[in-house]
N, C-alpha and C positions, 0 to 999 in steps of 0.2 A: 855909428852910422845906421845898423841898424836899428836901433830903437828908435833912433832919430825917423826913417822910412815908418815904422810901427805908427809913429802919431804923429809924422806930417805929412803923411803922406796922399792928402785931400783925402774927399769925399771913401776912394776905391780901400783908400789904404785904414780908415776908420772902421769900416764896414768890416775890412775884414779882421782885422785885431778886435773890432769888440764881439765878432761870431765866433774866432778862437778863444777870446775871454769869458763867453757867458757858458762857452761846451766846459773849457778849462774850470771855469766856476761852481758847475753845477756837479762835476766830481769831487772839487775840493770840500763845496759842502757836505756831500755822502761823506767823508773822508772826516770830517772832520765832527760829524754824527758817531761815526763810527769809535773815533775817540773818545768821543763822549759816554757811550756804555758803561764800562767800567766803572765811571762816575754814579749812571743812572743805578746802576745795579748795586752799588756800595748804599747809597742812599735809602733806598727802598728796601735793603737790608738792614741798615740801622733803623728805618724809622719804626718798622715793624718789630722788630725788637725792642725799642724803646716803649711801644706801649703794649708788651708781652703781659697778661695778665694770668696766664693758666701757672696750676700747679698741682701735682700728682701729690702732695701729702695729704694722706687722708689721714691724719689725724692733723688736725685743723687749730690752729692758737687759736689760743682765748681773744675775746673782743676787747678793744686797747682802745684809747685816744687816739692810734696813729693807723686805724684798720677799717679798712672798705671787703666790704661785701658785695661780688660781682659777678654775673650770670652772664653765661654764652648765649646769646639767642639770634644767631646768626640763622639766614633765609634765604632765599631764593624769588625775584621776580621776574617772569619774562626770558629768562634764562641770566639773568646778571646776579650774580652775587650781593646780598646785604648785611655789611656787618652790624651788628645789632648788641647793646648791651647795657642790662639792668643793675642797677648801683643803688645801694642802700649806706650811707657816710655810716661809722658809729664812733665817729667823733671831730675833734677840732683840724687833726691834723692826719686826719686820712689820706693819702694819695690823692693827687688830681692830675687825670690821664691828658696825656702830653697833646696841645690843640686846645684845652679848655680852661675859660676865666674865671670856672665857678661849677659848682656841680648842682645840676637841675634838679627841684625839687620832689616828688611822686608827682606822676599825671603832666609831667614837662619832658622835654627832651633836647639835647643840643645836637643840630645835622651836619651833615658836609653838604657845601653848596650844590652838588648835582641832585643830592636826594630832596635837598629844599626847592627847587629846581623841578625833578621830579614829580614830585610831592603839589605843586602849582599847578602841573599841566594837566588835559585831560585824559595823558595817557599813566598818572598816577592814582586814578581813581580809586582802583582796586587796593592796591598798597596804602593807601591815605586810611581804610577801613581796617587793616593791620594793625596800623600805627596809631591809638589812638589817644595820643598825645600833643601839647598841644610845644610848639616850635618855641625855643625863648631866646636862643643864639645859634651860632655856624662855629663848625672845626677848624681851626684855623690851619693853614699848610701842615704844620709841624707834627701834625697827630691823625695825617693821611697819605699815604703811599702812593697818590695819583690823583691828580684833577678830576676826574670822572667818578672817583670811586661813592659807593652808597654804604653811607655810615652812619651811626647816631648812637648818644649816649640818652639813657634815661633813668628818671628817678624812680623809686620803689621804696616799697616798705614790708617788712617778715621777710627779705630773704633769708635773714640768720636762721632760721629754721627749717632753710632747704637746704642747708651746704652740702655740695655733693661733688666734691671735684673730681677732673679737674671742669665740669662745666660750670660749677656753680661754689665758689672759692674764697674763703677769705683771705685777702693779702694785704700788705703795709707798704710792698713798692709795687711800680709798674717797672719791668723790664726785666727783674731777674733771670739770672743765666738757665739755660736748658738744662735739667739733670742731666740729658740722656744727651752721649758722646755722638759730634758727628759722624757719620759714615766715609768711607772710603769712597771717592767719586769712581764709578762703576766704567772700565776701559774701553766702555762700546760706546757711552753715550759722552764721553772725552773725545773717543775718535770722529762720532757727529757733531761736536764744537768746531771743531778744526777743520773739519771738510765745509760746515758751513759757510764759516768766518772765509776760505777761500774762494767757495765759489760766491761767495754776496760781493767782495769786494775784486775778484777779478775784470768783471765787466766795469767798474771803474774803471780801473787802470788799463782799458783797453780802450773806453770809452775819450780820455785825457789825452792816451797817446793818439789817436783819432783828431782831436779838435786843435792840435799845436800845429798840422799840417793841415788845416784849411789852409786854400786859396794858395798850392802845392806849385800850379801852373803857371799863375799870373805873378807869382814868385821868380821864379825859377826864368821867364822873360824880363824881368827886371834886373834879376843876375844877369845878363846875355846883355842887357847895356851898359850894364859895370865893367864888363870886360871888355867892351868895345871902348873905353875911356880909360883903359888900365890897369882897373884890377886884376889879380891874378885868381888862380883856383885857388886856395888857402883864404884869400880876403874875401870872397864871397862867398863861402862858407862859415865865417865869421858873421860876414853878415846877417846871411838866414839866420845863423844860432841869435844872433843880438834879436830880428825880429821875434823868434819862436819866443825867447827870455822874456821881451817886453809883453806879449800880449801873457805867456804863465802868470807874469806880474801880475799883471790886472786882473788878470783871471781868479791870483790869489785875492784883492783886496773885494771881486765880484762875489767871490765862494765864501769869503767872511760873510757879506752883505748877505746873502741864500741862508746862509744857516743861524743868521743873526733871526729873520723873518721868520725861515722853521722852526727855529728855536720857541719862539714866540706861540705860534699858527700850535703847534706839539702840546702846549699848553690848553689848548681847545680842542683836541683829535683824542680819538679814539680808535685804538687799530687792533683789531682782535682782542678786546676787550682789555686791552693796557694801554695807560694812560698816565703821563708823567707832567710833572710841575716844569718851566722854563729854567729853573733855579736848578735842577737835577744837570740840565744837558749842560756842562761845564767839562770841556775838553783836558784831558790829562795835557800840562804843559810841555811835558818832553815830545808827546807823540804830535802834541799842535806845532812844536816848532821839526818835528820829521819831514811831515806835512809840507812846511813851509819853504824847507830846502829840498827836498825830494823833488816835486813837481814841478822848480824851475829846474835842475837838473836835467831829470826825464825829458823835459822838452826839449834842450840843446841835446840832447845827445839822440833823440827819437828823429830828431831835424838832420843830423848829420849821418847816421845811419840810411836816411830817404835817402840824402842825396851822394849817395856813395857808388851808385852807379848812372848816375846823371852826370852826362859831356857837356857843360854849359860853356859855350864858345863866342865870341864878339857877334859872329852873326846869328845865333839861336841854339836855340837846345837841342841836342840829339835827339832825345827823349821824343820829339812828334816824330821821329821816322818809324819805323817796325821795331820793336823791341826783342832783346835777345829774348830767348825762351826762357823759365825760370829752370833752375835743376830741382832736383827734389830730393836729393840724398841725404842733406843735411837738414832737411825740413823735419824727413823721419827719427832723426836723431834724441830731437825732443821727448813725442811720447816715448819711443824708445825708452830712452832715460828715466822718464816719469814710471815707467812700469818696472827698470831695473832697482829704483829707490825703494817699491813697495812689495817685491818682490819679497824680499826676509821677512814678512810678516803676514806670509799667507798662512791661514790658518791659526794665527796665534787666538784668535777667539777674545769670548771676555774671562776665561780662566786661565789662561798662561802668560800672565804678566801684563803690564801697560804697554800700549803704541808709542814706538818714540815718534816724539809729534814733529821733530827735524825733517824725518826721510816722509811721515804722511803728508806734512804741508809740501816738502820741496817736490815729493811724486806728484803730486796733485796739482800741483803748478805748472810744471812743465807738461803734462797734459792738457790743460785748457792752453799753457802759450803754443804747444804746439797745432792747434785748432789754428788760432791768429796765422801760423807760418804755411800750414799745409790747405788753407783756404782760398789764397791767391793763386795758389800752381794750380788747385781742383778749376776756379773760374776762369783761367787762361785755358788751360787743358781744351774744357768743355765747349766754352763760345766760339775757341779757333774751327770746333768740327760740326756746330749747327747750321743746318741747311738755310737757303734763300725760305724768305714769305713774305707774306705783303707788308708794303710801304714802312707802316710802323714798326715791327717785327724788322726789317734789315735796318732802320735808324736805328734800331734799339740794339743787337747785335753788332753794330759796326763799333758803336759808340764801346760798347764791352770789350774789343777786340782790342782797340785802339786804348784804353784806361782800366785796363780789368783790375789795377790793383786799387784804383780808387772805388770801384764798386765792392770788393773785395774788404775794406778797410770799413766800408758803409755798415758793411753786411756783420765783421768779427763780431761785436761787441754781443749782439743778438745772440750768434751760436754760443758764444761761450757761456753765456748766463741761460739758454736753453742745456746745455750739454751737462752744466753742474747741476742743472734742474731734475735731469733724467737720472742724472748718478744718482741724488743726493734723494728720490724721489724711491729708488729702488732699493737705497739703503733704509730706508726708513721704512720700507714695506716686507723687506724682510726680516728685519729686528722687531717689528713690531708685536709680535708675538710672543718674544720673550719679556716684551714690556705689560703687555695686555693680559689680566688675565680675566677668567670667567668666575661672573661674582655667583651662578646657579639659581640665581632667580630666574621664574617663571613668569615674562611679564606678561604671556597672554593669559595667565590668569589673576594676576594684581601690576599694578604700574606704580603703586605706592605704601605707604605703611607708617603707623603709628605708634609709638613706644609710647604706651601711658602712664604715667610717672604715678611714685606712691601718695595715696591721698584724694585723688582721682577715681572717683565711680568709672570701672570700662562702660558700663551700662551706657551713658551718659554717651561716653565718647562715641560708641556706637551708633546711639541714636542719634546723636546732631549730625555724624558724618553719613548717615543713612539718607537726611534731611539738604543734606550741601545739593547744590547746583553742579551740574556733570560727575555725580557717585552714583554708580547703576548697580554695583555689589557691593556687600558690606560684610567681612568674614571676620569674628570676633574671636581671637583664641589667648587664651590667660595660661600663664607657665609659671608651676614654681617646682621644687623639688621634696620626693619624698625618702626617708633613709629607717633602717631597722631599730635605730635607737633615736634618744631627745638630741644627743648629744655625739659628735665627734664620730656619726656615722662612718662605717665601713663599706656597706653596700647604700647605694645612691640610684634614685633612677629618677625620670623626668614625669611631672603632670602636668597634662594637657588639659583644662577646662574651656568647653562650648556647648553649646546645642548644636543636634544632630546633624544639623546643614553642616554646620563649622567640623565637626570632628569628621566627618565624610571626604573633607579636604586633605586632610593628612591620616586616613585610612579607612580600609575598604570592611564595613560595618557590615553583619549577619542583618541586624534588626537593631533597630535605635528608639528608643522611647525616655521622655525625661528621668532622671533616679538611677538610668543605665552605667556602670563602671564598666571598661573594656582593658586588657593587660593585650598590650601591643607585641607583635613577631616580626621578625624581617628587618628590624632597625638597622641603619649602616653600622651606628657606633654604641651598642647595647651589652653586659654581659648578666645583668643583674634582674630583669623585669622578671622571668620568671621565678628564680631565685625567692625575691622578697612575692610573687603573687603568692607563695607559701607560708607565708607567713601570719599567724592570726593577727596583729596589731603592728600598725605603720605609723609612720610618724611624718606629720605634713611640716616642710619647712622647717629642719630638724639644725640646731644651732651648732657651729664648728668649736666650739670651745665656750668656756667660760666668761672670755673677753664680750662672746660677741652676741652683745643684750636686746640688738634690736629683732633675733630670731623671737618670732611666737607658735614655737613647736604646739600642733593640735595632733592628738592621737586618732586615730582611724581603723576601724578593722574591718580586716578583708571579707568578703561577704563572700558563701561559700557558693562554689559555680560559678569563680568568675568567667565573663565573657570574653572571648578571644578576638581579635581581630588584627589584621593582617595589613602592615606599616605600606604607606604608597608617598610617591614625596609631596612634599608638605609644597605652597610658592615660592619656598627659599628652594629646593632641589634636594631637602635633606629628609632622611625616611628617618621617624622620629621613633624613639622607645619608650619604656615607660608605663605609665596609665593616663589611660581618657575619663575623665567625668563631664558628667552631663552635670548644669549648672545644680540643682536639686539635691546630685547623690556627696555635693563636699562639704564636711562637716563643718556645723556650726563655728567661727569665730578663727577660721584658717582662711577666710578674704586674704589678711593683713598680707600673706606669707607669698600671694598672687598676684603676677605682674602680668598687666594686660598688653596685646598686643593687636590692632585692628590692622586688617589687609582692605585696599582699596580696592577696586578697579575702576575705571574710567572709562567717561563716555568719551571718544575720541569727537566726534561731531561737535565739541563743546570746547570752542576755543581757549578758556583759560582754566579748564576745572581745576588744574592742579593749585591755582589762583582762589579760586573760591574753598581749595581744602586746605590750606595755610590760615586761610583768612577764617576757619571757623577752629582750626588749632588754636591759634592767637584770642581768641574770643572765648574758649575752654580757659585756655591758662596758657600766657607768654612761655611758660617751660617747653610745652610739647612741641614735639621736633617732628613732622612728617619728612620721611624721607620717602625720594622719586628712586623710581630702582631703575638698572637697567640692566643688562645681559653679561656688560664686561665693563671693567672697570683700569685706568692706564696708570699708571706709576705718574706721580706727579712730578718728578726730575723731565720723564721722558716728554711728557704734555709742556712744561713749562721750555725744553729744547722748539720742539715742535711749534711752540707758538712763539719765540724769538724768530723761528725761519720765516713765520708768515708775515712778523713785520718787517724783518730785513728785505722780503721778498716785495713785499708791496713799496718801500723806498726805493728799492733798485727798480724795481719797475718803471717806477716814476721817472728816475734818471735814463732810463732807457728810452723812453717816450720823448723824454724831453729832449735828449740830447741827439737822437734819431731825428727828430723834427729839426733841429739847428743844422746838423749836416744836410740833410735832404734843402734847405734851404739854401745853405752854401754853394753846392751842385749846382742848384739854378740860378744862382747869381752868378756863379762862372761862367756858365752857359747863357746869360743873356745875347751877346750878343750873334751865339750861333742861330738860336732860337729864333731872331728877330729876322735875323738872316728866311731862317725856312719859312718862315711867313711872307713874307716879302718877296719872294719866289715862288708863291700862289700856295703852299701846303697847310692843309687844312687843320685847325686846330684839335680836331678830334684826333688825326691823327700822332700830333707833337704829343698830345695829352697819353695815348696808348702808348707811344715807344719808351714814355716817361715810367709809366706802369712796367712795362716791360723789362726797362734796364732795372727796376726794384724786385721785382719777382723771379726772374731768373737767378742773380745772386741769392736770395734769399732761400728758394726754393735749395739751390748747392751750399748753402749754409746748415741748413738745416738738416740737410742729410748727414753732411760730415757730422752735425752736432748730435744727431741721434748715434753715431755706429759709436763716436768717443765717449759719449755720453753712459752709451750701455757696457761697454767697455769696461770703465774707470771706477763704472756701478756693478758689478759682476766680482772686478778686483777688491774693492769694497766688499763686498758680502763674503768672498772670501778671506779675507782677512777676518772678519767675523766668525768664520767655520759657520756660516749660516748656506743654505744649499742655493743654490743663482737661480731666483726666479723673476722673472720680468711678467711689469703688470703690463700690457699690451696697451689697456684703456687708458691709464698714465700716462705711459710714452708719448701716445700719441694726442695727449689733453696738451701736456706739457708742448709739444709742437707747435698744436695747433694754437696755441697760447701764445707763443714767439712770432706767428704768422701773423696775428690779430691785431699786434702790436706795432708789427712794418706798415697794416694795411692801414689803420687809423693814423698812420702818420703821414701816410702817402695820399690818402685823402685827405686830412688837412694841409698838405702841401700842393695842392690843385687851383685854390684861389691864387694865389702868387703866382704861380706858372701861366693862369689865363693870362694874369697883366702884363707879365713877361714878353708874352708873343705878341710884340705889337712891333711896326714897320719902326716907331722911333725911339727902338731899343738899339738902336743901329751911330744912332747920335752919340758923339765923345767929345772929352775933353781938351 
C-alpha cells in the first residue's frame, strides 16, 4: 500500500516521491562515483605504466631491429604539464608506444586531442612556436591517462648519439618493470586517506537520510486517515517504510541516470588539473550492488527511526501539539565514543607503527554522526529562548519552535562536510611541513635555470636567453671538476667558470679582471681547495678509472699568488668551494670537461616570460630543459592526496548545493498552503520572503558553530595522533565557514523565485 500511495497518489503524492527520488539520486550518484575510483585509479596506473619508457642502465644495448631510441622532452605551458617525446625507429620492429598506428616521421608528430585542440586555438599560440612540427594523427585513449591530458610523440633523427639515460634511452619495450622497489606507504598520509574518504562521503549519507523523509508531515496526516479506517500502529509504519522504499527505488534508478550523464560530462571536465576517459569511471560490482541494497535499507529504517516518537491517531498527529523536549545524554555519547576509539593512538606519529584504520574510520564517524544527533537539541535549546521582533523574525522563530528538527535536518548535511572541512583542513596544515621541504633557491635573484647539455656552446645559450622577451638578467656559470692526478683522484674540488659579474654571484671578489683565478674559503661542503691551491699542477676533468673514456683530463698549473675569495651563496643557497676562473685564465682544450649552467631572472610585468624562455630552449635544442624554481618543493604522494581532496571536495560540493536546493524546495511546497494563507490575510510579501531567510540562517548560523568547535576538535585529535603540536589556522577555519555559509546563501537565493509564486491567494485552492 505504500508504494501503491508513492505513485498513485495524484499530483501531491508524485511531487513528492520524485523530490525524495532526485535528493536520494543525487547521493547515489556521489556514491556510486565513489565506487568508481578504485577503478579510475587502477587504470591510470596501468596505462602509465604501460607506456613506461625510462631506464637507468647506463650502459645502453647495442642498436637491433627490435630498438627505439627515445628522449624525455617533457614541458610546461601556462602552468599545465606537456608530455613530450622524441623517437628515432632503428628498425623494422621497434616498439610502437601504446595510442599509436605508426611512428611519425622527423619534423611530424602524433598529439592527444586536447593538445591538437590546443594547438588550434589562439590560446596555443605560443606552444604552436615550441612545437614545430607538423600534426599527422591523434593518441588514441589507450596511450593517455586523461581526456585533457597534452601529449605528443615526434619523429627525430641522431638521437643515437645522445643516449644519456634515463632521459634519453634506448629500449626494445614500452612498459618495463621499475628497477627500484616500491616504498612503504607512509602512516600519516594513510591516515589522511581514510579521514578523507570519511568526511567526503559522510555528507552523503546525511544528505539521503535527509531526502527519504521529505514531505515528513503530509505523511504522517495520511497515516492519521489510515487509522481512522483501521489501521493500526504496526501497519502504518509499514506503510511509511513501503513509501520511503518506493521513492529509494526510484531514486536508485534516478542516481543511475546522474552518474550515467557524469559519467559522460567527466569525460569533458577538468578538475584540478585531472581528468579521466568515461570508460575509467566503471563502479566495482560488489560495492555498486552495496550501494544498491544499502540505501533502500537506510531509508526504511531512517523512516522508522523518525517515526518512533510520533502518536499518529485516527484524529491527527500528536506531533503538531508542543513537543517533548529533546534529552541530550545520549546525543553526547557519540563523540564521546568517537574520541574513546581514537584515543589509543595519540601520539603514535608516523614512526611508531601504522593507524589501525578500523578505530580511525569508526572514531571519525561517530564524530561527524554525532554533529547530525547534537544539532537538533542545540536548535530547540536556542529558538525556545529568543526574544520577540518584528513580524518576519517571530514567523520565522515560531516556525523554528514548532519544526526545529526539520530545520535542523536542513541544516546537518552542511555542518558535517564543513566540520570535516575544518578537521581535515588542520590536518593538512600541520603535516604539511613534514611533506614540504625547502628546495634553497634564491628566487629573488633567479626564478629559472638552464642545464646546458654537452655539445652545446653556453656562450650561445647565454646570448639568445639574454635576447628572450621578459629575461632582464642573465648569469652564466659553467662547472666541472679538478683533482691532483689524471686519473682515480683523491683529492677533488669544484670549478667555477664566468666573468666577473657571474663569479661575484657566488663569491665576494678583492678585484676581478679577465685571466683572474680565485681559490675559494668559507664553502659549506669543502675540505680540499686549499689543500690542491698548493699544488703546482692540477688536473681539469680528471677521469675516475680506466673504464671511463669520455674524461679529457687538461693539465693546469697553479699560478703563484693565487687570489683568495671568500664563498657567499651561490641562487641555489649553496656556498660553493673550489676555483673561480674567469673565462680567458682556463686552459686550452678543457671546454669539453665543462658543463654550462645559465641562471635566469625574470621580468614579472611580462606575462608569459617563462613562455618565451622554453620557447627559445626548444629553438637551441629540444634537449634543454629550463627549469622554474621555486622556494619549496612537496612530496608528490602528499600533492597527489591533496589534489584527490580538492576533487572530491568540489563533487560533494556540488551535491551539497544541489541537494540543499531540493529540500529548501520541499520546505516550500509543504508550506504552500500556510504561505497563501499569510498572504491572503494582507502580509506582505517582503516580509514571507525575510522570515524565509530567517528560518535558513538561524539554523545555519547554530550549524556551524557546532561545526567549527567538532570540527576543531576532531582536527586537534588528529594532529595528535600525528605527534605533530595543535595549531589552528584561524584564516582557514574561518574560510572554510564562511564557505559552508555561501553555499546555504546561493541556495536560498535561488529558492526565492518559487517562493514569490508560492504566496499567491490561489495557493489556497485543493483537490
Amino acid at each position: 500500500m505504500g508504494v501503491r500511495f508513492a505513485f498513485t497518489g495524484g499530483r501531491e503524492g508524485w511531487i513528492r516521491t520524485l523530490l525524495t527520488a532526485v535528493g536520494v539520486g543525487l547521493g547515489v550518484a556521489l556514491l556510486l562515483l565513489t565506487t568508481a575510483l578504485p577503478n579510475v585509479l587502477s587504470v591510470r596506473h596501468d596505462r602509465e605504466q604501460a607506456r613506461r619508457d625510462y631506464t637507468y642502465d647506463y650502459n645502453p644495448r647495442p642498436a637491433a631491429d627490435d630498438t627505439l631510441v627515445i628522449a624525455d622532452i617533457d614541458s610546461t605551458y601556462r602552468g599545465e604539464d606537456v608530455r613530450g617525446r622524441l623517437m628515432q625507429r632503428e628498425g623494422s620492429r621497434a616498439p610502437l608506444p601504446p595510442g599509436l598506428r605508426a611512428f611519425p616521421a622527423p619534423g611530424e608528430m602524433v598529439v592527444s586531442p586536447a593538445l591538437k585542440e590546443l594547438l588550434a586555438s589562439d590560446g596555443g599560440r605560443l606552444l604552436r612556436e615550441r612545437l614545430p612540427y607538423r600534426i599527422t594523427g591523434t593518441i588514441a585513449e589507450s596511450g593517455l591517462i586523461g581526456s585533457h591530458e597534452l601529449a605528443y610523440y615526434a619523429g627525430a633523427d641522431g638521437l643515437d648519439a645522445r643516449i644519456a639515460p634515463p632521459r634519453v634511452a634506448r629500449i626494445s619495450a614500452f612498459g618495463e618493470p621499475n628497477p627500484f622497489p616500491a616504498s612503504d606507504t607512509d602512516p600519516v598520509l594513510l591516515l589522511l586517506v581514510l579521514v578523507m574518504f570519511v568526511v567526503l562521503l559522510m555528507p552523503v549519507a546525511v544528505f539521503i537520510a535527509t531526502a527519504v523523509r521529505f514531505g515528513g508531515e503530509r505523511r504522517d496526516q495520511r497515516l492519521a486517515a489510515l487509522r481512522l479506517i483501521g489501521s493500526d500502529g504496526r501497519m502504518v509504519r509499514r506503510i511509511a517504510a513501503g513509501e520511503a522504499l518506493a521513492g529509494s527505488l526510484l531514486g536508485l534508478v534516478l542516481g543511475a541516470g546522474f552518474f550515467l550523464v557524469g559519467r559522460q560530462i567527466a569525460g569533458t571536465a577538468e578538475v584540478f588539473r585531472v581528468s579521466v576517459f568515461p570508460s575509467y569511471l566503471n563502479p566495482s560490482p560488489a560495492l555498486a550492488v552495496l550501494v544498491a541494497v544499502a540505501v533502500p535499507t537506510a531509508a526504511v529504517l531512517v523512516t522508522l527511526f523518525a517515526l518512533r516518537g510520533v502518536v499518529i491517531e485516527p484524529l491527527g498527529v500528536v506531533r503538531t501539539a508542543r513537543p517533548p523536549r529533546r534529552r541530550l545524554w545520549w546525543r553526547l555519547l557519540l563523540p564521546a565514543g568517537g574520541l574513546a576509539l581514537l584515543y589509543p593512538m595519540l601520539g603514535q606519529g608516523g614512526g611508531n607503527g601504522n593507524f589501525n584504520q578500523y578505530l580511525v574510520t569508526g572514531g571519525v564517524l561517530l564524530l561527524l554522526v554525532g554533529i547530525t544527533a547534537l544539532l537538533p537539541w542545540v536548535v530547540e535549546a536556542v529558538v525556545a529562548r529568543l526574544n520577540p521582533g518584528g513580524v518576519s523574525w517571530q514567523l520565522a522563530v515560531r516556525r523554528l519552535q514548532l519544526s526545529s528538527g526539520t530545520a535542523a535536518r536542513m541544516v546537518n548535511g552542511i555542518a558535517v562536510a564543513v566540520a570535516g572541512a575544518i578537521a581535515l583542513q588542520m590536518l593538512f596544515t600541520g603535516v604539511e611541513a613534514d611533506y614540504t621541504k625547502a628546495t634553497g633557491q634564491d628566487v629573488s635573484r633567479a626564478q629559472m635555470s638552464v642545464n646546458v647539455p654537452d655539445g652545446i656552446p653556453a656562450a650561445r645559450v647565454t646570448r639568445e636567453m639574454a635576447a628572450t622577451r621578459g629575461v632582464r638578467k642573465v648569469v652564466a656559470l659553467s662547472e666541472g671538476n679538478v683533482g691532483e692526478r689524471r686519473m682515480s683522484a683523491e683529492l677533488n674540488a669544484q670549478v667555477t667558470v664566468g666573468d666577473c659579474a657571474a663569479l661575484r654571484e657566488v663569491a665576494t671578489l678583492p678585484s676581478c679582471h679577465d685571466g683572474d683565478v680565485f681559490a675559494l674559503r668559507g664553502a659549506d661542503y669543502d675540505g680540499s681547495t686549499q689543500q690542491l691551491a698548493k699544488s703546482g699542477t692540477l688536473f681539469l676533468d680528471p677521469a675516475d678509472g680506466e673504464e671511463d673514456k669520455d674524461s679529457v683530463t687538461v693539465a693546469w698549473r697553479v699560478p703563484p699568488g693565487l687570489k683568495q675569495a671568500q664563498s657567499r651563496p651561490d641562487p641555489t643557497g649553496v656556498k660553493r668551494g673550489g676555483f673561480l676562473f674567469t673565462p680567458s685564465a682556463l686552459p686550452a682544450g678543457s671546454a669539453a670537461g665543462i658543463r654550462g649552467q645559465v641562471y635566469l631572472g625574470l621580468d614579472p610585468s611580462v606575462r608569459d616570460a617563462q613562455e618565451y624562455v622554453r620557447n627559445t630552449a626548444a629553438r637551441i635544442d629540444p634537449l634543454l630543459d629550463p627549469t622554474t624554481w621555486s622556494s619549496t618543493v612537496q612530496t608528490g604522494q602528499y600533492r597527489s592526496i591533496r589534489t584527490g581532496l580538492s576533487v572530491g571536495a568540489a563533487c560533494v560540493l556540488a551535491l551539497i548545493g544541489a541537494s540543499l536546493l531540493v529540500s529548501q524546495l520541499e520546505q516550500l511546497r509543504e508550506r504552500r498552503k500556510l504561505l497563501s494563507a499569510l498572504v491572503a490575510f494582507g502580509t506582505r510579501r517582503r516580509t514571507l520572503g525575510l522570515s524565509v531567510l530567517w528560518q535558513t540562517a538561524i539554523p545555519i548560523t547554530l550549524g556551524l558553530l557546532l561545526a567549527m568547535a567538532v570540527g576543531l576538535s576532531l582536527g586537534a585529535v588528529l594532529l595528535r595522533m600525528t605527534a605533530t603540536a595543535v595549531r589552528v589556522d584561524w584564516a582557514s577555519v574561518l574560510s572554510m565557514t564562511g564557505f559552508g555559509a555561501s553555499v546555504v546563501l546561493v541556495v536560498t537565493l535561488l529558492s526565492l523565485p518559487p517562493l514569490l509564486r508560492l504566496m499567491r491567494p490561489d495557493g489556497l485552492r485543493t483537490e
